[in-house]
C-alpha positions as CSV (number, residue, x, y, z in Angstrom):
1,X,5.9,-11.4,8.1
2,X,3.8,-8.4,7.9
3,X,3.2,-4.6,8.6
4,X,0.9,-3.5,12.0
5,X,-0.4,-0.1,11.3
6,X,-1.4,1.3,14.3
7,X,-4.0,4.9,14.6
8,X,-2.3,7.9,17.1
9,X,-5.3,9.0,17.9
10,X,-8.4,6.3,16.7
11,X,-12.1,7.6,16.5
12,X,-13.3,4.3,17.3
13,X,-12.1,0.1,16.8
14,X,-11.8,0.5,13.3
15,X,-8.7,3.2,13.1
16,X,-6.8,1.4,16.2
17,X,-5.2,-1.5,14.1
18,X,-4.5,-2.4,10.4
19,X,-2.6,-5.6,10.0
20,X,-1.3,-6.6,6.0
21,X,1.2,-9.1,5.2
22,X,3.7,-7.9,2.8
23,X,2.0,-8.8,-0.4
24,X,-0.8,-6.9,0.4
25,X,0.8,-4.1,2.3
26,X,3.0,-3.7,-1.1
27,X,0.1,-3.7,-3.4
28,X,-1.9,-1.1,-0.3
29,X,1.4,1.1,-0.4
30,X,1.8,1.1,-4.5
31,X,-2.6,2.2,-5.1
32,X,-1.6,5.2,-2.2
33,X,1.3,6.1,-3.7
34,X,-0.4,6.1,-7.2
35,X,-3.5,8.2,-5.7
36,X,-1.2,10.6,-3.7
37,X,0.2,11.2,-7.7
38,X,-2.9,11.3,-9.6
39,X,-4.1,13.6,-6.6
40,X,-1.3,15.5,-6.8
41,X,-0.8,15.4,-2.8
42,X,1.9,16.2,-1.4
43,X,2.8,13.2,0.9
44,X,6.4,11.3,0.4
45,X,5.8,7.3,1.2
46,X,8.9,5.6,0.4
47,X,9.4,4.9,4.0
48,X,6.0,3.1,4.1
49,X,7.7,-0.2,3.3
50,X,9.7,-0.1,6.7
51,X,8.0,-0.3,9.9
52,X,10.3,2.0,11.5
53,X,6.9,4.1,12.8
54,X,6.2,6.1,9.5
55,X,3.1,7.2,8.1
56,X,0.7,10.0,8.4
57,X,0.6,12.6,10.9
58,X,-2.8,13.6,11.7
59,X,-6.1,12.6,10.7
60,X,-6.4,15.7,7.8
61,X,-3.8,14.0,6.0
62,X,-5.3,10.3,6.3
63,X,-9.0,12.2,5.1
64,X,-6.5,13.6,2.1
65,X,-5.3,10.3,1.4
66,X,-9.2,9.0,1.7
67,X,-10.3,11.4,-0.8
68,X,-7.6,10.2,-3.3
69,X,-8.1,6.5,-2.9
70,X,-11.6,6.6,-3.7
71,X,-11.0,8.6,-6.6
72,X,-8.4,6.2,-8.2
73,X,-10.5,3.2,-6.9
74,X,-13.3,4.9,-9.1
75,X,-11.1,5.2,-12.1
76,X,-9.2,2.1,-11.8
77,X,-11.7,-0.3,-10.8
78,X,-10.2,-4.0,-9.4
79,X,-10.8,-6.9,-11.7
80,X,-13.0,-9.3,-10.0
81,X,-12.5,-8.0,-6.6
82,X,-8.6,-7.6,-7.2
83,X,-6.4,-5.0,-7.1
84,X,-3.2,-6.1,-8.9
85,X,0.5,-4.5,-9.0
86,X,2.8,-5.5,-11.0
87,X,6.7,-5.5,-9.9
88,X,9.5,-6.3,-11.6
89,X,11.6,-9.4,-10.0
90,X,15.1,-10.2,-11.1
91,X,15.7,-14.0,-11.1
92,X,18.8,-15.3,-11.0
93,X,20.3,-18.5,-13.0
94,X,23.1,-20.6,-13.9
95,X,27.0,-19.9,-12.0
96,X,27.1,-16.7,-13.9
97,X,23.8,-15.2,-12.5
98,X,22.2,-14.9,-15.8
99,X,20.2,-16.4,-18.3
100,X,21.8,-16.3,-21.5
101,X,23.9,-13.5,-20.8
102,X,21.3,-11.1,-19.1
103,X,19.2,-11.2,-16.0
104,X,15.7,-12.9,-16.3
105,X,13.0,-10.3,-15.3
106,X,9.9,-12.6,-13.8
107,X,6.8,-10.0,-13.4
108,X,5.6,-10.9,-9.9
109,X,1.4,-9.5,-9.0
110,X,1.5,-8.1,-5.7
111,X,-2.6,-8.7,-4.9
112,X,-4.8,-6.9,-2.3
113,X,-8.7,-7.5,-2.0
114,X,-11.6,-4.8,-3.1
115,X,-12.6,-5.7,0.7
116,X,-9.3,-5.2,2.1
117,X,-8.8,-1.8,0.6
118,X,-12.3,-0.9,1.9
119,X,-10.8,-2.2,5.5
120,X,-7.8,0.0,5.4
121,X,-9.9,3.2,3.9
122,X,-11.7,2.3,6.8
123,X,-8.9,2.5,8.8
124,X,-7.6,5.6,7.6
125,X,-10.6,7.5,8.1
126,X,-10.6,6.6,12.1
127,X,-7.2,6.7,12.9
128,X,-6.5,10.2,13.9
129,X,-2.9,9.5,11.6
130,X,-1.0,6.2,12.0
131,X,2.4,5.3,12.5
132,X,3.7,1.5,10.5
133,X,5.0,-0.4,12.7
């Protein structure tokens, strides 16, 4: 299972089509929405995680979003080629649910690539906006 980003409007092959699975997507959607922050932009994204047809309008917003992902890429550099989010995942054990009492919280790393960050900047800056499907 994955997300299909698709450009309205593509300059060229690379802003047609952006395919993540949702490990990557996930870790994609979290460095936006933490660039869209440290940028101070003024983009909403919490429907990125649906591909209901979301995303950008127009290709001044993806260059927006462009500017900011290079500029928390620059300050938060991946380790070895990796970009890692953390999320918190609730496990649940035993009849009760719990562990001792209380949910078990299991830190799961949501992963994406140096090179498949560079593919979707890519994207973004030929897609004339996109829509997630």
């Amino acid at each position: 299972m994955g997300m299909d980003i698709f450009g309205k409007d593509p300059r060229n092959k690379a802003g047609e089509y952006f395919r993540a699975d949702m490990i990557m997507w996930e870790t994609i959607h979290a460095i936006c929405d933490k660039a869209i922050a440290a940028s101070g932009l003024p983009f909403v994204t919490k429907d990125w995680s649906f591909n209901d047809g979301r995303g950008l309008a127009a290709q001044e917003h993806c260059d927006l979003l462009v500017v900011a992902l290079k500029k928390y890429i620059k300050e938060n550099p991946p380790k070895n080629g990796i970009f890692r989010i953390e999320q918190k995942v609730y496990a649940q054990n035993g009849t009760n649910g719990s562990i001792g009492g209380s949910k078990a919280t299991i830190r799961s790393p949501f992963e994406v690539s140096a090179k498949e960050m560079k593919e979707f900047i890519a994207f973004l800056k030929n897609c004339g906006g996109f829509e997630i499907d």
